[in-house]
N, C-alpha and C positions, 0 to 999 in steps of 0.2 A: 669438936669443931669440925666440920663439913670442909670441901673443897670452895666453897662459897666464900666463908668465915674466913679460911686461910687465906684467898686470893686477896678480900679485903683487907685482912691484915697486912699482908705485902706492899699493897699500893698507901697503906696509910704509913708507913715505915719509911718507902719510897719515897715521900714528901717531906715527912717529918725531920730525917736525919739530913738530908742537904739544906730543908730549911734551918735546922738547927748549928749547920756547920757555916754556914752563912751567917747566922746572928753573931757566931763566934770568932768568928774573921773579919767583919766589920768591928766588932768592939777592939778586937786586937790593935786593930789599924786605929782606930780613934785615941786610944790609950797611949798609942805611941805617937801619936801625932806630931806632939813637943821637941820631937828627936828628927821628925822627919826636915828637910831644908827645904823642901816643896812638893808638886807632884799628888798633892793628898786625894785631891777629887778624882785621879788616875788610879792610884792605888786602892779606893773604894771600890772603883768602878772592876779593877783586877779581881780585888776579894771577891767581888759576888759574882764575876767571870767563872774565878778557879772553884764554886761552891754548888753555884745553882743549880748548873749544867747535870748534876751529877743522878739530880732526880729522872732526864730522859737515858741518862747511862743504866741506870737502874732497870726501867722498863719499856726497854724498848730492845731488840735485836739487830744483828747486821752490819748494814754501811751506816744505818744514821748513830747505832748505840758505839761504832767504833770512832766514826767524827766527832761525837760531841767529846769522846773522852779525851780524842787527841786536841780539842780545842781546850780542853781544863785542863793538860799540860802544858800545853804555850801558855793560857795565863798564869800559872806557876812558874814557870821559867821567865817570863818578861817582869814577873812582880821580883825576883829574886835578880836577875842579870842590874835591869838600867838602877833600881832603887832600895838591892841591898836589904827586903825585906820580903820574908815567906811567911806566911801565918800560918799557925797547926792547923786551923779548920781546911784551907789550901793543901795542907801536905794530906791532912786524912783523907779530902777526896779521892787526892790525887793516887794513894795507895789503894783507895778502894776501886778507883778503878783499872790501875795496872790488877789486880786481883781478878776483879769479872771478865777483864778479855782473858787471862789464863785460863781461866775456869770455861771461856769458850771455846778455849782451843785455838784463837789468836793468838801466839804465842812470840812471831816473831814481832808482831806490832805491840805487846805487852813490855819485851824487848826494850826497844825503842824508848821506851823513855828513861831508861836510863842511862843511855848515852850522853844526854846534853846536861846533864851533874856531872858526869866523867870529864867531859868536855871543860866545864867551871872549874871542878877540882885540879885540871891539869893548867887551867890559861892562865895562872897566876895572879886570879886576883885577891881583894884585901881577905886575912885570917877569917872574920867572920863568915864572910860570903864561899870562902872555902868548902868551911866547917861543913855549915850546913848542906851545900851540895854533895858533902863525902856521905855524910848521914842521910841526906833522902837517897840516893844513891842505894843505899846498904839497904836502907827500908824496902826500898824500891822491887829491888831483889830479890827480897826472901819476898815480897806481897805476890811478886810475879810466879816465884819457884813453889809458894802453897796454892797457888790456883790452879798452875799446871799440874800439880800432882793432885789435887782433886779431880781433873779433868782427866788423867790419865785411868784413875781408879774409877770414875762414871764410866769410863768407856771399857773400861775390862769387865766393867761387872755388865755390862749389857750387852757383852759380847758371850759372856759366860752364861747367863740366860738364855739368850736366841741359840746358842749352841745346844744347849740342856735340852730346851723345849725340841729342836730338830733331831736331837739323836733319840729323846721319850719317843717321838711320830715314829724313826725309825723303826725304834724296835720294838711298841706297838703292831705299828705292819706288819713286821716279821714275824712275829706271837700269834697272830691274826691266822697268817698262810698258812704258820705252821702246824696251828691247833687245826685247821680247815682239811690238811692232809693227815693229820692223826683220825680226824673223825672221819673220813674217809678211807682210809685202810680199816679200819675198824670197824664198818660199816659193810667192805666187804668180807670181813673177817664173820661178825656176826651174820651178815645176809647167808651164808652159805649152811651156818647151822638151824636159821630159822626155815630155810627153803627144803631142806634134812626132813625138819620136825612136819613139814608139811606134807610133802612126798610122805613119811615113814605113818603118818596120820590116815592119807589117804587109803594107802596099799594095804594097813592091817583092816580099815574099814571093806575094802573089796574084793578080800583072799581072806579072811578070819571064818571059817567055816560055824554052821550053829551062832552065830555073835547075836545074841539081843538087839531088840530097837532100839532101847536107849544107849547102851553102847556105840553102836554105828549112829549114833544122834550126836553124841559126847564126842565121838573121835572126827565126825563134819565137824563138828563145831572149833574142835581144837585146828585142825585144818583152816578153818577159813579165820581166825584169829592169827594164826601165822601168816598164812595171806595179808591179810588188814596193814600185820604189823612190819612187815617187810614194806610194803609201799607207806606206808607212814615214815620208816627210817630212809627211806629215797628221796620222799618230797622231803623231809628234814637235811638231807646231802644236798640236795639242790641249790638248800636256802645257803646253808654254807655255803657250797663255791661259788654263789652268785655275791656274795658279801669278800670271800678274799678274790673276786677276779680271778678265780682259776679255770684251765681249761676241763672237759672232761675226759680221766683214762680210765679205757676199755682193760689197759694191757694187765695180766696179772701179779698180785703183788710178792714183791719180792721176798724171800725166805731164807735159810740158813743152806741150802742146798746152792742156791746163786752168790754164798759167799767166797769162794776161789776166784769165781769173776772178778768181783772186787777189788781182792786183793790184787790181783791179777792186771787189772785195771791201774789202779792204786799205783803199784811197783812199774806200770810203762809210765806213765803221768811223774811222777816224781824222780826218775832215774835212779831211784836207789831200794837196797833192798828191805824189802817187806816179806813178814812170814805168816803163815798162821798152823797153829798148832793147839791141836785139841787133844781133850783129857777125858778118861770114864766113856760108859758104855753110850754109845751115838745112839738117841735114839727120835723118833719125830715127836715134835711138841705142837703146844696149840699154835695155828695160825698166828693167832695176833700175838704170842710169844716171840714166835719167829720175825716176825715183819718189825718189830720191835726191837728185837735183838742189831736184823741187817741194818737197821735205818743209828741204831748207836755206833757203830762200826763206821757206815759209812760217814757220820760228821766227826765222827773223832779222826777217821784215815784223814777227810777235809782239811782239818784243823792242824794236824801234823804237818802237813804240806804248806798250811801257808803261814805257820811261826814257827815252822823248823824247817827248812827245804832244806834236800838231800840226808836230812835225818834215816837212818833204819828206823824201821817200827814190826813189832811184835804183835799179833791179833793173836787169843789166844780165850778157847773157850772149854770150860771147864763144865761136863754134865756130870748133875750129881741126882739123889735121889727126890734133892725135895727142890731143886733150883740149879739154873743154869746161871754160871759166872762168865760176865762177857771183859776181859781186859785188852785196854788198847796201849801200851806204853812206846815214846819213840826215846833217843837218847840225844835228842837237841839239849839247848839251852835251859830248857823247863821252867821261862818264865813264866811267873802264874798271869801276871798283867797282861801279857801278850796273851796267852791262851783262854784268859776269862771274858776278851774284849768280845762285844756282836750278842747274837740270837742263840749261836749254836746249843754252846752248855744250859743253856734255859730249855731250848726242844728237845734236847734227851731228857734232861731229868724230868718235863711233861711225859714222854713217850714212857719210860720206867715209872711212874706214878700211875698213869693209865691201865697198868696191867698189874698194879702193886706192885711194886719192885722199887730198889732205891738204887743210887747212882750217887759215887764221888769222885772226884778231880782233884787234882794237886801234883805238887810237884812226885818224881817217884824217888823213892829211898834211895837205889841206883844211879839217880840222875836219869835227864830228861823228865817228862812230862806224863801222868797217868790217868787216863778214865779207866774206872771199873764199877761192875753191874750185877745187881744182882736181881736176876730174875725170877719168881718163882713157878716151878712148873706146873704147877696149877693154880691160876688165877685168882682163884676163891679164897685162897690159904695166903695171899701175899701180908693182904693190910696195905694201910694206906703208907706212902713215901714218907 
């Protein structure tokens, strides 16, 4: 059934059940007639007051859905005060509609009607007419207190949604930049060895003493395909920063050699102390090893400072033969929730996937909070994260 189908159904329901509550509250009244001393064509006239009304309560919003309900409470309370008689079809509206203004979030006019049963129940008058205002009373209450909690759980969950969907945009955006600055280090990382391949192309073609023609044909050509293919990976950079709105840098990109600064940086910025200590023979690795390595370093230093402030932290890098290990551990709190929250831990473990390498996070053994990395030093040999 279609949004069509339901809507009809709603308005046929909306009809159906105040006319039905009306039929049932006039027969009420007529059955009891014999009992009644007079007043009868008043109390008909009440019953389908306290009934009909109930169908514009239903559908309708606002000031007129909030009038009409308080007007099917006065004819409930005037049929029950001067003449000592409520009929159920009368009470069932009347709860049905203390329920829909809860469920609106009218809450204090929902309220409201059960004051003037309190009111009856306390004024002393005869048992019967008591009774039952203690009892619509009760009903009253709990009809208002399931509507408001209905109304309270609609509006959490639609808070909780709009929330959900704004923080996915978030960190979307953020995935966006940050994969945009990956392909760009990367980009200068490879540019510099296809610019190599071309230079080294040309220079054997114009110093290769004796070289054949097809040879100096072969090595143009590999030449001018590294050409091609460098300006094909620039207009492809272009397209990226023009997609995350980034600016263009000239400056060069950072490496394991500007990791003091860092730190360095790092330990005046947080006021406290920051180490770094390295292991096995130092030796230069690939570019985008390195830009890779400073750039996990520096969001991990990030991330330390802002779910542990005044934490110590340890940087500490370990070259081995087949892979360099990057650990960042501070001695905060090492909650994982605080330290998982945001983009960060998602743009390392990209940056270590990009170069095969893999990356974990958790609390550390020690206490406090640990990223470590493992990089391999040759690219080729990683495998995928």
């Amino acid at each position: 059934m279609g949004r069509a189908g339901l809507g009809a159904a709603s308005r046929r329901a909306g009809l159906v059940v105040p006319g039905g509550l009306a039929v049932l509250a006039v027969s009420e009244v007529l059955l009891r007639s014999r009992d009644l001393a007079g007043g009868l064509a008043a109390l008909l006239l009440l019953a389908l007051a306290s009934t009909l009304p109930l169908a514009l309560v239903l559908g309708s919003k606002g000031p007129a859905r909030n009038a009409t309900a308080v007007a099917v409470g006065a004819a409930c309370v005037l049929s029950l005060v001067p003449f000592g008689m409520l009929t159920v079809g009368g009470v069932v509206a009347q709860l049905v509609c203390v329920y829909v203004l809860g469920r609106a979030g009218a809450t204090a006019l929902g309220g409201l009607f059960v004051l003037p049963y309190v009111v009856i129940a306390l004024a002393g008058h005869e048992d019967p007419t008591r009774i039952v205002a203690v009892l619509v009373a009760t009903l009253a209450s709990a009809a208002a207190a399931t509507g408001i909690a209905h109304h309270v759980r609609s509006t959490a969950l639609a808070h909780s949604v709009t929330e959900q969907a704004f923080a996915d945009t978030l960190l979307e955006h953020a995935a966006r930049g940050e994969r945009a600055r990956i392909a760009r280090e990367l980009h200068d990382v490879v540019a510099h060895h296809i610019s190599m391949i071309a230079v080294q192309a040309e220079t054997a073609r114009l110093t290769t003493p004796g070289l054949p023609t097809e040879g100096a044909t072969r090595l143009l050509a590999i030449g001018d395909t590294a050409r091609t293919a460098l300006t094909e990976m620039r207009r492809l950079l272009g397209v990226l920063r023009e997609d995350a709105h980034t600016g263009v840098q000239r400056r060069p990109q950072p490496g394991l050699r500007q990791l003091m600064e860092l730190v360095d940086e790092s330990r005046d910025a947080a006021g406290s102390r920051t180490r770094l200590i390295i292991s096995g023979p130092v030796t230069t690795l690939d570019p985008g090893i390195e830009v890779t390595a400073y750039r996990i370093v520096q969001e991990a230093l990030t991330n330390a400072r802002r779910h542990a402030p005044g934490a110590a932290v340890d940087v500490e890098l370990r070259y081995g033969k087949a892979d360099l290990k990057v650990r960042v551990r501070d001695n905060g709190p090492g909650q994982p929730a605080a330290h998982n929250s945001g983009h960060g831990l998602l743009g390392m473990r990209e940056r270590a996937a990009t170069v095969g390498g893999t990356l974990r996070t958790g609390p550390s053994p020690g206490g406090g909070f640990l990223v470590e990395a493992r990089l391999p030093v040759n690219p080729d040999e990683g495998g995928p994260a």
